[in-house]
NUMIMI-770455 format. One line per field, with one value per residue: z, y, x of N, C-alpha, C in turn; residue number from 1. Coordinates in pm, whole numbers, plus 50000, padded with zeros to 5 digits. Atoms other than C-alpha are relative to their C-alpha. Layout:
BEGIN
n_up <- c(Z; ...) .
n_north <- c(Y; ...) .
n_east <- c(X; ...) .
ca_up <- c(Z; ...) .
ca_north <- c(Y; ...) .
ca_east <- c(X; ...) .
c_up <- c(Z; ...) .
c_north <- c(Y; ...) .
c_east <- c(X; ...) .
pos <- c(NUM; ...) .
This chain:
BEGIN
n_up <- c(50057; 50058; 49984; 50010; 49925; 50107; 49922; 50051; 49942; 50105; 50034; 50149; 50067; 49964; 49893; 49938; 50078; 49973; 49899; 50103; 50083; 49948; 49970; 50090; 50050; 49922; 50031; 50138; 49992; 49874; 49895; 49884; 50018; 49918; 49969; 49888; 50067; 49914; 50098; 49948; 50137; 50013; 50145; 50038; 49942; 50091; 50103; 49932; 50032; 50173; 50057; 50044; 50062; 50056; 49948; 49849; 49865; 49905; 49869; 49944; 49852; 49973; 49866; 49998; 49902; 49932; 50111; 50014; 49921; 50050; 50148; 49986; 49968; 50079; 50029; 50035; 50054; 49985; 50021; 49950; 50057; 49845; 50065; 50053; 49945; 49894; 49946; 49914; 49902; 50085; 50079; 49914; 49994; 50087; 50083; 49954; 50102; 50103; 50051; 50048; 50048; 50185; 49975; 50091; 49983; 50147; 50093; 49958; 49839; 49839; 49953; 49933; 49935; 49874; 49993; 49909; 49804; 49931; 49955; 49856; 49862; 49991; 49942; 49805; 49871; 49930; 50050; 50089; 49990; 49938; 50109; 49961; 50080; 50134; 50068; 50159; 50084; 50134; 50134; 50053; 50117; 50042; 50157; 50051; 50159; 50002; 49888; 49799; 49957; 49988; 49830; 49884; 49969; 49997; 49898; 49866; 49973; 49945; 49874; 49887; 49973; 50083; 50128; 50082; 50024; 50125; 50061; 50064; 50105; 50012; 50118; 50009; 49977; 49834; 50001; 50091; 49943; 49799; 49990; 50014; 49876; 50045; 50032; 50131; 49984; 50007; 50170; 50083; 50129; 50023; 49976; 49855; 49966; 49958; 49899; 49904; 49965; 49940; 49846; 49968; 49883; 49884; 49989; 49939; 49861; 49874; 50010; 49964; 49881; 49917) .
n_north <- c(49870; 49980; 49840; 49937; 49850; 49926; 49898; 49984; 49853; 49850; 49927; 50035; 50099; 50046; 50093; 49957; 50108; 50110; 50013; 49943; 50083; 50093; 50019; 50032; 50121; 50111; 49968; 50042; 50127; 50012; 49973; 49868; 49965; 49896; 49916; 49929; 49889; 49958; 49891; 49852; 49982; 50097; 50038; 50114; 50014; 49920; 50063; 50072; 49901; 49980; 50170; 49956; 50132; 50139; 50118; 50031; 49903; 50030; 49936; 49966; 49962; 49910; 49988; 50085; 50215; 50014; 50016; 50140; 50049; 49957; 50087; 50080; 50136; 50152; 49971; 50125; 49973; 49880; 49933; 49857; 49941; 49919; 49867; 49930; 49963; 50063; 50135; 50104; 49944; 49979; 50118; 50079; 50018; 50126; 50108; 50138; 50049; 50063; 50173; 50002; 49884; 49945; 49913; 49973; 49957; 49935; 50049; 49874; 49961; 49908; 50048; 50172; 49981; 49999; 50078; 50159; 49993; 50033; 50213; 50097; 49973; 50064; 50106; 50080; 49993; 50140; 50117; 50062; 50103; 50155; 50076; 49994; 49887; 49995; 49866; 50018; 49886; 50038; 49937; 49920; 49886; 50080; 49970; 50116; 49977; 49927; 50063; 49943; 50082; 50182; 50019; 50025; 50098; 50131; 49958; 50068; 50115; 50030; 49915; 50015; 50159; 50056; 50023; 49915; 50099; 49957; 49894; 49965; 49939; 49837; 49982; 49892; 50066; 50013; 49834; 50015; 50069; 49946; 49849; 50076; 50073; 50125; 50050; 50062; 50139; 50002; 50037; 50114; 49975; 50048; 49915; 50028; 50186; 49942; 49972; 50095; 50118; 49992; 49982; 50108; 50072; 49961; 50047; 50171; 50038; 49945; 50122; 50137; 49952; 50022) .
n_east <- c(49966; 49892; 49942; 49884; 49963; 49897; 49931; 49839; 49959; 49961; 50150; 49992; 49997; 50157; 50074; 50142; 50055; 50044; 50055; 50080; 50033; 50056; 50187; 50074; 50038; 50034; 50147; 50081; 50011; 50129; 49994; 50016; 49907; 50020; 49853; 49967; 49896; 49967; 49861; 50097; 50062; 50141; 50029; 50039; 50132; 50116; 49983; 50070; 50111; 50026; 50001; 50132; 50147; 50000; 49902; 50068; 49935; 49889; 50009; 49835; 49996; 49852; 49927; 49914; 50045; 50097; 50160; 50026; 50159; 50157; 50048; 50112; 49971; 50002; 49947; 49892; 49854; 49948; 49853; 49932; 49913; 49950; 49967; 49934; 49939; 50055; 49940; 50043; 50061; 50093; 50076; 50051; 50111; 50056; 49951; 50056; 50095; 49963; 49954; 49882; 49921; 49912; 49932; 49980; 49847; 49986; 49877; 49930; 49897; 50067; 50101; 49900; 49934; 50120; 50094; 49894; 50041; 50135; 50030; 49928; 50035; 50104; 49941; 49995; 50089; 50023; 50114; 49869; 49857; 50053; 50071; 50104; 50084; 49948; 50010; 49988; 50003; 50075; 49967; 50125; 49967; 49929; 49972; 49915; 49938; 49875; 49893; 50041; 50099; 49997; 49911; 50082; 50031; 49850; 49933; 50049; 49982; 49849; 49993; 50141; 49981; 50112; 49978; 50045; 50138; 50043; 49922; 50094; 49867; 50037; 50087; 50106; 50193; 49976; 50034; 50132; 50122; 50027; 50085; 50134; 50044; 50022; 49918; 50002; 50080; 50194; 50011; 49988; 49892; 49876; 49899; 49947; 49933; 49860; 50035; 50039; 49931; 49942; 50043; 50086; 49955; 50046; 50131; 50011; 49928; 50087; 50096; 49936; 49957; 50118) .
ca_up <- c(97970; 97761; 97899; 97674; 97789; 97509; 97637; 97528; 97651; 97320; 97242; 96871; 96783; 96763; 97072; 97026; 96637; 96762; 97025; 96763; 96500; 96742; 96894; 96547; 96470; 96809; 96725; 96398; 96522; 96815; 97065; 97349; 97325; 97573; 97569; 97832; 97726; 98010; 97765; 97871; 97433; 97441; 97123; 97134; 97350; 97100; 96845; 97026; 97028; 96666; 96576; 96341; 96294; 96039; 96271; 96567; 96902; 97106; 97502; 97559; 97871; 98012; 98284; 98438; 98752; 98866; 98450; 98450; 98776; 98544; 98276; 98231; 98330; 98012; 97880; 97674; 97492; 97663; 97535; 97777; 97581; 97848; 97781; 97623; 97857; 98105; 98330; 98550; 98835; 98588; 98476; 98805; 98785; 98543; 98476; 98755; 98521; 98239; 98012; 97750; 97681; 97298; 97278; 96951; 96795; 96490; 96247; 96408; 96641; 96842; 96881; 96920; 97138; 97396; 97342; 97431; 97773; 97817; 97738; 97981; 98281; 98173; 98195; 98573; 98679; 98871; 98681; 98348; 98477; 98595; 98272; 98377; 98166; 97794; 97628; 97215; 97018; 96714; 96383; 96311; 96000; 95848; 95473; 95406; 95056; 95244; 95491; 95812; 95843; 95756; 96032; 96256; 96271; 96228; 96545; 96779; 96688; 96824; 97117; 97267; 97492; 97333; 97028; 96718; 96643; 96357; 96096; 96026; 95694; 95665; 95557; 95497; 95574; 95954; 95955; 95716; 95889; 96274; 96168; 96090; 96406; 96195; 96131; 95843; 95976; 95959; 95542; 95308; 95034; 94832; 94904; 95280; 95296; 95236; 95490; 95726; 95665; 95852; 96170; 96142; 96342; 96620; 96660; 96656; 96901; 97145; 97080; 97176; 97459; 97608) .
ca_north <- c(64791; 64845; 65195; 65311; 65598; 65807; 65995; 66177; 66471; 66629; 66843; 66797; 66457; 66350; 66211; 66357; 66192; 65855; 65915; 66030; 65778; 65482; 65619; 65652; 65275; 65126; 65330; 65198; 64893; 64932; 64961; 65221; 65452; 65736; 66027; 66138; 66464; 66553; 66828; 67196; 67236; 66991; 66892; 66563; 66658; 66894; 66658; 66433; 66714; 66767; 66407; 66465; 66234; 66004; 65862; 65633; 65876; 65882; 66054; 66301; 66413; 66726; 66663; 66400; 66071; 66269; 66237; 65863; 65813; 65986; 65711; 65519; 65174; 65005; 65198; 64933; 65137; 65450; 65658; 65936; 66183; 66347; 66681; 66780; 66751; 66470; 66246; 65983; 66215; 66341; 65978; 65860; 65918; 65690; 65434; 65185; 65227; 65143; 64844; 64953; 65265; 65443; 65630; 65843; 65978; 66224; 66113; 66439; 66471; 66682; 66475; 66083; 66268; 66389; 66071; 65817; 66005; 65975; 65580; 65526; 65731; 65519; 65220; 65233; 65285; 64978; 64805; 64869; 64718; 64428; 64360; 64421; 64749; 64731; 65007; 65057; 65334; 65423; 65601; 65905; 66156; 65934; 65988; 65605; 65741; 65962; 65905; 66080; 65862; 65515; 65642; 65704; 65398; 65194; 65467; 65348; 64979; 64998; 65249; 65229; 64976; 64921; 64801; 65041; 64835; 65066; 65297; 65613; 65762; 66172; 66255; 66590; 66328; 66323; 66751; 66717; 66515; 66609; 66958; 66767; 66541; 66233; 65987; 65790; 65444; 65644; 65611; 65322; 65458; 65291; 65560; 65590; 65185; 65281; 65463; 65223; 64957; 65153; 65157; 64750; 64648; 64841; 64727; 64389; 64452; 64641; 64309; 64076; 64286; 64288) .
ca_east <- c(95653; 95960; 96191; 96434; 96637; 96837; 97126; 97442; 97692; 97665; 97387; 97265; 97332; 96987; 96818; 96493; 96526; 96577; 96326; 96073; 96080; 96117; 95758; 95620; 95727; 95594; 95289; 95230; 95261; 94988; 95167; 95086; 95305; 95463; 95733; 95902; 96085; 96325; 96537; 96403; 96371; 96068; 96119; 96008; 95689; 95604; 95638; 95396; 95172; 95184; 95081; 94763; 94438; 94556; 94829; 94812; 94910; 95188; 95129; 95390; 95449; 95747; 95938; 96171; 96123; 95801; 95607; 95731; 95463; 95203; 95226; 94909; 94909; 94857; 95133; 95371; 95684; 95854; 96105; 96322; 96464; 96696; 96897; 97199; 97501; 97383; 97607; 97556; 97436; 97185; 97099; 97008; 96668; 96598; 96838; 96651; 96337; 96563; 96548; 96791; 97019; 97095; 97337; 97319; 97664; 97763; 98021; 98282; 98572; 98419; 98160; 98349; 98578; 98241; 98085; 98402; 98400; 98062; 98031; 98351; 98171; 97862; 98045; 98127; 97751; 97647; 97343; 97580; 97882; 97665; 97554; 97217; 97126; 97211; 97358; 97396; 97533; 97367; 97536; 97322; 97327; 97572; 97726; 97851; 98015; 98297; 98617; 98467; 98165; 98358; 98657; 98399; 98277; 98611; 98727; 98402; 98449; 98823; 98731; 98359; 98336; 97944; 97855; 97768; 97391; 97290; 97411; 97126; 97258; 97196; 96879; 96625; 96292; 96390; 96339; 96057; 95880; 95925; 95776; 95453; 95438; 95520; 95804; 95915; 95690; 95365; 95467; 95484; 95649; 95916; 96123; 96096; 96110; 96460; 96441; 96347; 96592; 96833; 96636; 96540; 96899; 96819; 96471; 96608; 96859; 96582; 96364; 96629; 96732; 96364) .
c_up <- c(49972; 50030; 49902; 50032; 49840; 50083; 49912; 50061; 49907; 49944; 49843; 49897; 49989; 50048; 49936; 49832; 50007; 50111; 49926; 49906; 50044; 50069; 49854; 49906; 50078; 49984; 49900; 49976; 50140; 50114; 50073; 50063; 50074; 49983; 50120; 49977; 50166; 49957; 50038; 49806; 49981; 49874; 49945; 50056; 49924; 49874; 50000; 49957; 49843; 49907; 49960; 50051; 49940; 50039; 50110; 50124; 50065; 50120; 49979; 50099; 50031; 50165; 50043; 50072; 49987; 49850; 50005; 50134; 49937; 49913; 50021; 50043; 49878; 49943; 49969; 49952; 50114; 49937; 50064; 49922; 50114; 49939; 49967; 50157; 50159; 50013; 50054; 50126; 49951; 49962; 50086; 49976; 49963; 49954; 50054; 49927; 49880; 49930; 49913; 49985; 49861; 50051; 49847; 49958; 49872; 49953; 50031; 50139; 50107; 50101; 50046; 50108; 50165; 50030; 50069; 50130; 50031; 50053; 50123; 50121; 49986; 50043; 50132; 50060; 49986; 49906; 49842; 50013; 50046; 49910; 49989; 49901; 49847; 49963; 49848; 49948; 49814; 49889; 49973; 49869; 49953; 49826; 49967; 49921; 50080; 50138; 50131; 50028; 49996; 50135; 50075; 50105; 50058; 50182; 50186; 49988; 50108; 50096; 50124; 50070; 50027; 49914; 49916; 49935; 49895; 49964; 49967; 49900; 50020; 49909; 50052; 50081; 50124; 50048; 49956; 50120; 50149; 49977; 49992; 50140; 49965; 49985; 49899; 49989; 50012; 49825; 49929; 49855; 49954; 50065; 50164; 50049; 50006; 50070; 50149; 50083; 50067; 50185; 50027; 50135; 50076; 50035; 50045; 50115; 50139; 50023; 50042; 50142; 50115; 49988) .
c_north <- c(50005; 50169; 49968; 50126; 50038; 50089; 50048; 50093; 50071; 50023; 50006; 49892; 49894; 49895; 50030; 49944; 49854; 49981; 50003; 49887; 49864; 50049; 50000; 49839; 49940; 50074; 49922; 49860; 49947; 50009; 50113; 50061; 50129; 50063; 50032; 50112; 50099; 50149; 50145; 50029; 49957; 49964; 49863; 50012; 50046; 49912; 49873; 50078; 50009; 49903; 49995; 49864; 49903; 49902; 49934; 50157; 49914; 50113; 50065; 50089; 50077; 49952; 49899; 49860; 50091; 49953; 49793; 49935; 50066; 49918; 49905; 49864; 49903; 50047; 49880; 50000; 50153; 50033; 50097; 50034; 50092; 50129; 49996; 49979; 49936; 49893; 49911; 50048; 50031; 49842; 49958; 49979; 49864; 49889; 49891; 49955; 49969; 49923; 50019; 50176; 50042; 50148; 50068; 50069; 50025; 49980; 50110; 49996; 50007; 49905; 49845; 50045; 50030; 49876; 49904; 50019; 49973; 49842; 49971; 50026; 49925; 49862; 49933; 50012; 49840; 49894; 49971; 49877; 49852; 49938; 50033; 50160; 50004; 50079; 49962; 50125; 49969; 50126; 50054; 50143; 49939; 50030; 49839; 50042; 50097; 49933; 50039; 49919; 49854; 50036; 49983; 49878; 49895; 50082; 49935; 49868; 49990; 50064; 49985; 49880; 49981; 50008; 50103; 49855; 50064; 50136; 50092; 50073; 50196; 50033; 50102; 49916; 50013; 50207; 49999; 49994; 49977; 50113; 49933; 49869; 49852; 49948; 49935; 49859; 50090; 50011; 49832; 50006; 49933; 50073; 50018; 49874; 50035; 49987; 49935; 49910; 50048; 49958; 49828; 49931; 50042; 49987; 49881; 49961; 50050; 49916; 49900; 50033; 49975; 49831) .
c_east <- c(50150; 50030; 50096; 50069; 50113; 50068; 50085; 50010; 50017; 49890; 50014; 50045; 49892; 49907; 49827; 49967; 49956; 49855; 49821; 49942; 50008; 49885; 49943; 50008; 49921; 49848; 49941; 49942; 49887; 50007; 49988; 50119; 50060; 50167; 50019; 50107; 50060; 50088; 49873; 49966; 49917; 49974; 49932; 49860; 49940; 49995; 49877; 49895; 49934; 49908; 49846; 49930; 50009; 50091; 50007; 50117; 50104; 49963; 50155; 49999; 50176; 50032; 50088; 49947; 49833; 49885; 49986; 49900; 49906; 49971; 49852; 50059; 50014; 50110; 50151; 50124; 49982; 50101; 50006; 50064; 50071; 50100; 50152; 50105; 49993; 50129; 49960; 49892; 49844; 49892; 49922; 49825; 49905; 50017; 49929; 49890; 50069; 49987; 50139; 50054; 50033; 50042; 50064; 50138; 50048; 50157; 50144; 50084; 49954; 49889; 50032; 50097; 49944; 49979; 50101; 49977; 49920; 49925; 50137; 49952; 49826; 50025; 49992; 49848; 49980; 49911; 50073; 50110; 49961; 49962; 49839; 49887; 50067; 49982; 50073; 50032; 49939; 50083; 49922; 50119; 50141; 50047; 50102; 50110; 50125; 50078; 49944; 49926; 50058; 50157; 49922; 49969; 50081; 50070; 49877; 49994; 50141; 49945; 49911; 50006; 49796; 50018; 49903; 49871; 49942; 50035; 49841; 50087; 49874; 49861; 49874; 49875; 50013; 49926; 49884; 49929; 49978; 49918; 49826; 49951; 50034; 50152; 50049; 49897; 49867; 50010; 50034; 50047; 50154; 50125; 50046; 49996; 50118; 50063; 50028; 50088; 50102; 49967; 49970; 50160; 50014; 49873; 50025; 50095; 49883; 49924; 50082; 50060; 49877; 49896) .
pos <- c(1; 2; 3; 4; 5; 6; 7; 8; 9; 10; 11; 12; 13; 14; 15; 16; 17; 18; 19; 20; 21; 22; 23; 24; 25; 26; 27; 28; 29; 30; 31; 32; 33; 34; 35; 36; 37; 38; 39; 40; 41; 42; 43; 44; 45; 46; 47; 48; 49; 50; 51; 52; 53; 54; 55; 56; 57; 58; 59; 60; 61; 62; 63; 64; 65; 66; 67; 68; 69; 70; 71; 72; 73; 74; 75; 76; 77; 78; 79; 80; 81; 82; 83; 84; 85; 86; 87; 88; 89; 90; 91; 92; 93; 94; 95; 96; 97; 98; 99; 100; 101; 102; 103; 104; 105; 106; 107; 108; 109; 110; 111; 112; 113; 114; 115; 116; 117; 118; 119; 120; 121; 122; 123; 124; 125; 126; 127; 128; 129; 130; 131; 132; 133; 134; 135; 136; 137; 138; 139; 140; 141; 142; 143; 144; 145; 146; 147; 148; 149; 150; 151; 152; 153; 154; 155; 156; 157; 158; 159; 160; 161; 162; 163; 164; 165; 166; 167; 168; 169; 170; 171; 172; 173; 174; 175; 176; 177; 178; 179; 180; 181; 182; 183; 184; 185; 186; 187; 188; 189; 190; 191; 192; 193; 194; 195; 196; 197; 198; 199; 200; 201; 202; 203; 204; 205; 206; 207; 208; 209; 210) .
């Protein structure tokens, strides 16, 4: 069983997207698939919920350590979405079930200025600093074409001490298509191929990690 844990200390840089559309790829792809929505908004459980007939399921389950002992056994991907404003104390729960860490992060001051603190007090926990838990930030709602989104990037290469593993660029289909229970991998459209190719080098880092 593959854990990922999604974290950040800034509310609204979207955990509960990445958390979302990696279950609707490892779904699509057969694997057995489970939320764990620790955020009191439940946005990702309800999103679970939502998840019609013509797409494979994802289990989603509210609460924090005690839903991860409710997972089934054959259960082969997890994702924790955890809440808005979480440290280390907060993390404990879950980092020993860990395999890897994402750590999503909006192109904005405000928001590289939360997030640096957050990766250096992630830094010192133990199974991190050992090497032993791999953590990745990921570029979300992204606008390539202007200066804020290419500082950004150029400010967490020089700063984070993880590596930026994939750029998501800004885009309506993510809203769309959470209201409906679905992600961009339950389509095959030219258009959300696209799409897609943002999400493939973080896939291949979560595949080379596990």
């Amino acid at each position: 069983m593959l854990t990922a844990l999604v974290a950040s200390s800034k509310g609204g840089c979207g955990k509960s997207t990445l958390v979302t559309q990696l279950a609707s790829h490892w779904a699509q792809q057969g694997r057995r698939t489970a939320i764990v929505d620790a955020d009191r908004q439940g946005s990702s459980y309800r999103w679970a919920a939502l998840r019609p007939d013509g797409v494979p399921g994802v289990l989603g389950l509210e609460g924090g350590r005690k839903a991860l002992q409710k997972l089934p056994a054959d259960t082969e991907r997890v994702l924790v979405d955890t809440p808005a404003g979480t440290d280390e104390g907060d993390l404990a729960p879950y980092l020993d079930q860990a395999d890897v860490v994402l750590v999503p992060v909006l192109p904005s001051a405000f928001d590289l200025n939360a997030t640096l603190g957050f990766l250096e007090r992630l830094r010192g926990i133990g199974r991190v600093r050992r090497g032993k838990l791999p953590v990745a930030l990921v570029g979300n709602r992204l606008k390539p074409w202007t200066h804020a989104s290419q500082d950004a990037l150029a400010q967490l290469a020089e700063e984070a001490p993880f590596p930026v593993v994939a750029q998501l660029r800004d885009s309506q289909a993510y809203v769309l298509l959470s209201a409906l229970g679905k992600g961009i991998f339950d389509y095959g459209s030219e258009q959300v191929r696209n799409q897609q190719q943002d999400w493939l080098p973080l896939l291949r880092w979560i595949k080379r990690q596990a």
